[in-house]
C-alpha positions in Angstrom: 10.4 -11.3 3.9 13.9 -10.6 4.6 14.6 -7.8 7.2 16.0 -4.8 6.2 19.2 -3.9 7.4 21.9 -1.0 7.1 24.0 -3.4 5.4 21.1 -4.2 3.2 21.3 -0.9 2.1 25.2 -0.7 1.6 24.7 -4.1 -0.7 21.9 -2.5 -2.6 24.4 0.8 -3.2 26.9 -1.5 -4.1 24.5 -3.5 -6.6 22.9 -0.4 -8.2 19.5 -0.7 -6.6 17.5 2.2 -5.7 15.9 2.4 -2.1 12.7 3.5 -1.3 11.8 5.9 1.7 9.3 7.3 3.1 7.7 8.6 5.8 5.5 7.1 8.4 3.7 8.3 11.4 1.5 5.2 12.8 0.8 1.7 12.6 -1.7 1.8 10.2 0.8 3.6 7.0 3.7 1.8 8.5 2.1 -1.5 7.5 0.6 -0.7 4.0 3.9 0.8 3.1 5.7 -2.0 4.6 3.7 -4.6 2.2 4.2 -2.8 -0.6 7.8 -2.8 -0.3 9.3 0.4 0.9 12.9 -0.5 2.1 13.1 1.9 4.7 10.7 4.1 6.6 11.7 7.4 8.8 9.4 8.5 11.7 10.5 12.5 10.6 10.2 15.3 12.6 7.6 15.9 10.0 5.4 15.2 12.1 5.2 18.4 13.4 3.8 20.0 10.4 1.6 17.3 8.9 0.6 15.5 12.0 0.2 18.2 14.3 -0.3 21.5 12.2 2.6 23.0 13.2 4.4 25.9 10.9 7.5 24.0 11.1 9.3 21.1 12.6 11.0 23.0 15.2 8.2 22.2 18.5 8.8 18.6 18.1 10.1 16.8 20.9 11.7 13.6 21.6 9.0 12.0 23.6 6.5 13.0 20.5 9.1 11.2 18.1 9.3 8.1 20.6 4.9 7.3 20.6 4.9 8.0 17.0 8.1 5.2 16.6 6.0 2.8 18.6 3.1 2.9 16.3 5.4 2.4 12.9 7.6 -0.4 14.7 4.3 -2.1 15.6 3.0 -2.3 11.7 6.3 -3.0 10.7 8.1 -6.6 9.3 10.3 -5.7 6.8 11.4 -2.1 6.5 14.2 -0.8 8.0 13.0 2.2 11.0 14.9 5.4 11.4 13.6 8.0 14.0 14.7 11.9 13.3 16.0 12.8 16.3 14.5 16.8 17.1 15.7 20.3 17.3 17.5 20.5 20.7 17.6 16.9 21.3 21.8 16.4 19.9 23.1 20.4 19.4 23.2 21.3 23.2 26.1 18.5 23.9 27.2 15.2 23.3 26.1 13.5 26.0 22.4 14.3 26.0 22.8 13.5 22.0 23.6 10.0 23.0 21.4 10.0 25.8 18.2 10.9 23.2 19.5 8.3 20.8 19.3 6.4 23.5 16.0 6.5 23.9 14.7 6.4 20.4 16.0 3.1 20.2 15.2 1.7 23.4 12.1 3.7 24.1 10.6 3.8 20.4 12.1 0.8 18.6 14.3 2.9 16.0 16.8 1.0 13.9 18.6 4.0 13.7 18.4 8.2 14.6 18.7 10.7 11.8 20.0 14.0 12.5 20.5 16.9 10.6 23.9 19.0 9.6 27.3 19.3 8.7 30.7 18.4 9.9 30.3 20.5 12.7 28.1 16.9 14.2 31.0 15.0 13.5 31.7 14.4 17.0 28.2 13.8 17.7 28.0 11.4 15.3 31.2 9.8 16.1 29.8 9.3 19.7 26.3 7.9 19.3 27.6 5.5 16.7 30.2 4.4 19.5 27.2 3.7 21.8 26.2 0.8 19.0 23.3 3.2 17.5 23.4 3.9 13.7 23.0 7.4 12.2 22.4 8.6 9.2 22.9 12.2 8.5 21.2 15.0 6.7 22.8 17.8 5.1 21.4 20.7 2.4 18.3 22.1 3.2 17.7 21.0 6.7 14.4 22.2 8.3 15.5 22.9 11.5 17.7 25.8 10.0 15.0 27.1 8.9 16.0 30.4 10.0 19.0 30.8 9.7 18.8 30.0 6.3 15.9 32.3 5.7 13.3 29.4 4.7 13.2 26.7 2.6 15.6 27.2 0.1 17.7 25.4 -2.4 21.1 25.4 -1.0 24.9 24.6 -2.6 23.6 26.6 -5.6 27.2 28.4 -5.7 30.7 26.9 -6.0 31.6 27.8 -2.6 28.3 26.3 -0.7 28.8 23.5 -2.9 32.4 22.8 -2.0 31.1 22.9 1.9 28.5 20.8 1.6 31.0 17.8 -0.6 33.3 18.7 3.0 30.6 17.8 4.8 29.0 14.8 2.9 32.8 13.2 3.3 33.0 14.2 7.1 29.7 12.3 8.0 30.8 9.6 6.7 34.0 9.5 7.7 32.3 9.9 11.5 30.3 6.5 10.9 27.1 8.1 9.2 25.4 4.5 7.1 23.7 7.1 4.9 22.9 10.7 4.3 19.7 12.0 3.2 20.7 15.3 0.5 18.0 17.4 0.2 17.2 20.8 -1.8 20.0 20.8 -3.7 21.4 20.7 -7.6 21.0 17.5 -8.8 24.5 17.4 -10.3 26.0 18.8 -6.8 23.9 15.2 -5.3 25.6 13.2 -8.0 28.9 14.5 -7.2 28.7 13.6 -3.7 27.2 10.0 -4.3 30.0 9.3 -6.9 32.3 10.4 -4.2 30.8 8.7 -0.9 30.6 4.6 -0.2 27.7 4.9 1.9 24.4 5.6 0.4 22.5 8.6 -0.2 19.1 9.0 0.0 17.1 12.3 -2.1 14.6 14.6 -1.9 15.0 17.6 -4.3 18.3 16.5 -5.1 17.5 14.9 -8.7 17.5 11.2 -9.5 21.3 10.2 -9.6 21.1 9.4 -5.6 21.0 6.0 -4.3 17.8 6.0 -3.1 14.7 8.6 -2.8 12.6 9.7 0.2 9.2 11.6 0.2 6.8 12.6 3.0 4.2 9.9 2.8 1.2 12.6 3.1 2.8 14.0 0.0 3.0 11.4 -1.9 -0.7 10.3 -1.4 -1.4 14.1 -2.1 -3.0 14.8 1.4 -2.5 18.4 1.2 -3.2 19.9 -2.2 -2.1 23.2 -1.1 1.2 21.9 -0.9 2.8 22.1 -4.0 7.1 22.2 -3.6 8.9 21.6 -7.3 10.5 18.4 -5.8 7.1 16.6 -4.8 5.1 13.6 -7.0 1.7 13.6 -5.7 1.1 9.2 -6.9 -2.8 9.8 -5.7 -5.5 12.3 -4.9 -5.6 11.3 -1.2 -7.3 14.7 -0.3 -10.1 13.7 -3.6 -10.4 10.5 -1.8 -10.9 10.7 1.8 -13.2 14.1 1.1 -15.5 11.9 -1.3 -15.8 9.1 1.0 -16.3 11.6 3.5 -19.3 13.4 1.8 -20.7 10.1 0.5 -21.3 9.3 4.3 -22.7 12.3 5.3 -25.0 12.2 3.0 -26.2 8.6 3.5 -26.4 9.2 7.3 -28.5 11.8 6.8 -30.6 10.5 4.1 -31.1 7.0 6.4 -29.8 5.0 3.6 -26.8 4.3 5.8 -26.2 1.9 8.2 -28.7 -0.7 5.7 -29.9 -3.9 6.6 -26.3 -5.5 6.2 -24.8 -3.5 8.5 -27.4 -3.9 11.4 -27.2 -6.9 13.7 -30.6 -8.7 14.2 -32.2 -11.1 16.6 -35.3 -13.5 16.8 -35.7 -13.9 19.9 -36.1 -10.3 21.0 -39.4 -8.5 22.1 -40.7 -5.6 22.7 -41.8 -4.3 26.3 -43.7 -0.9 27.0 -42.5 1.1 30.2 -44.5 2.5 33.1 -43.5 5.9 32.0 -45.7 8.5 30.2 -46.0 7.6 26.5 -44.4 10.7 25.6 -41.4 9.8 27.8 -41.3 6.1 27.3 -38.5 4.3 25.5 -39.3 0.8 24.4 -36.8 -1.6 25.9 -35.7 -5.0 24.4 -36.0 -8.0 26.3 -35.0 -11.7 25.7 -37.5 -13.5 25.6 -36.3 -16.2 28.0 -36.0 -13.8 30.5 -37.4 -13.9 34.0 -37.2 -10.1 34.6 -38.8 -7.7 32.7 -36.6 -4.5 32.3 -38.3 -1.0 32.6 -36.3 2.4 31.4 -36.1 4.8 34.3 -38.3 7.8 34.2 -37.0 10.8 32.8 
C-alpha cells in the first residue's frame, strides 16, 4: 500500500480522480476505513458533538484533538491524517497558531492541521506552512461560526457572498493551503471555485463537481438516525445494527443461553472442595488436583 501523500492528492486532482474522506476518531474506524481505501482521514473537531455529546464543536480543545490523533495514527497505513485544529487554538495570534500546529503534528501524529475561514487566515496560514506543517483550509459553512452566522446554514447563496467566498478560496491558496474543504454551499458556486483553484477541493454539501468528498464517519454508518442534514448518505443502519446486537445479548444473558459451552474454558484436572464455612455461606473453591494445599474461601 502506497502512502498517501499531499502530493498524492494534487496528482489525483490533476488525473481526475475523486478522493475519499472521512472522519475518524480512534484506532479501531481508522483502521477499517483505512483497509477499505479511504484516501484521507480528518480527526474533526467533530468530535465534540458525536464523540462527546456536545451541542457543537466549539468546547473542543487541542489536547482532546491530540489523544484522539493518536488513536487514528495508530490504526492507520495508508491514509493520509489531518487533525482540525480548534476554536481558539489559531484566531488569538499567529504564534500560538503555529505553536498548536505544532503540536498536532508532533504530539498527535497529524500529516497536516485543518483550519477553518477565509482570507482573513491568510497570514496564519502563510506562517504555519512556513514552519514545514501543511494546511488545508475550510471555508462556507464553518461550524465554529456558528453564531455569528446564526446556525447551520447554506452560505454563498447570493452573488455578493459568493464573490467573497471565490476571494477567499484563491487567497488560501495562494497562502500555501494543499486543499480546502467547501462546505454548505451551491454546488455550482463549489464547481466554480474547483475550476478556478490548482489545489484540490474536498465537499460536503457542496454537490459532486469537487475533487473529492468528505462525510462524518458516524454519518455515514447512520449512527444517529435523528440526524438527518439534506447533504448526508446514510451507506448503513449502524444505529439498526449495534441496537440488535445489543438486545440479542441482553436477552441471551438473561435467558443463560449465553456465554454456551463454546465460549467457556474447561479443565480436567479440576475438583471440587467444600469450605469450613456454614453451608449457606460456603462457596465451593476449585483446586488442582496436584496441589499440596487445599484452598478454603474466607468466611463471610
Amino acid at each position: 500500500m502506497k502512502k498517501v501523500t499531499i502530493q498524492t492528492l494534487r496528482q489525483m486532482k490533476s488525473c481526475g480522480e475523486r478522493i475519499t474522506m472521512l472522519t475518524a476518531y480512534d484506532a479501531t474506524f481508522a483502521r477499517l476505513f483505512d483497509e477499505a481505501g479511504v484516501d484521507a482521514l480528518l480527526v474533526g473537531d467533530s468530535l465534540g458533538m458525536v464523540v462527546q455529546g456536545q451541542e457543537s464543536t466549539l468546547p473542543v480543545t487541542v489536547d482532546e484533538v491530540i489523544y484522539h490523533c493518536r488513536a487514528v495514527k495508530r490504526g492507520t497505513r495508508r491514509a493520509h491524517v489531518i487533525a482540525d485544529m480548534p476554536f481558539m487554538s489559531y484566531q488569538a495570534s499567529v504564534d500560538e497558531a503555529v505553536k498548536n500546529a505544532g503540536r498536532l503534528v508532533a504530539e498527535g501524529g497529524a500529516e497536516a492541521v485543518k483550519l477553518e475561514g477565509g482570507a482573513d487566515f491568510a497570514e496564519v496560514i502563510s506562517k504555519i506552512t512556513r514552519a514545514g506543517i501543511p494546511v488545508m483550509g475550510h471555508i462556507g459553512l464553518t461550524p465554529q461560526a456558528v453564531h455569528r452566522m446564526g446556525g447551520y446554514v447554506v452560505q454563498g447563496k447570493d452573488e455578493e457572498k459568493a464573490r467573497q467566498l471565490v476571494d477567499d478560496a484563491l487567497a488560501l491558496e495562494a497562502a500555501g493551503c494543499y486543499s480546502i474543504v467547501l462546505e454548505g454551499i451551491p454546488m455550482e458556486l463549489a464547481t466554480e471555485i474547483t475550476r478556478r483553484l490548482e489545489i484540490p477541493t474536498i465537499g460536503i454539501g457542496a454537490g459532486v463537481h469537487c475533487d473529492g468528498q468528505v462525510l462524518v464517519c458516524y454519518d455515514l454508518l447512520g449512527l444517529n438516525p435523528d440526524f438527518a442534514p439534506k447533504f448526508v448518505k446514510r451507506f448503513a443502519d449502524g444505529a439498526g445494527t449495534v441496537m440488535g446486537a445489543a438486545k440479542s445479548y441482553i436477552d441471551e444473558v438473561r435467558g443463560a443461553t449465553f456465554p454456551a459451552d463454546e465460549h467457556s474454558f474447561h479443565s480436567k484436572t479440576l475438583r471440587l472442595y467444600p469450605t469450613p464455612v456454614r453451608a449457606a455461606e460456603s462457596h465451593p473453591v476449585l483446586v488442582e488436583e496436584d496441589s499440596i494445599a487445599r484452598i478454603y474461601a474466607a468466611p463471610v
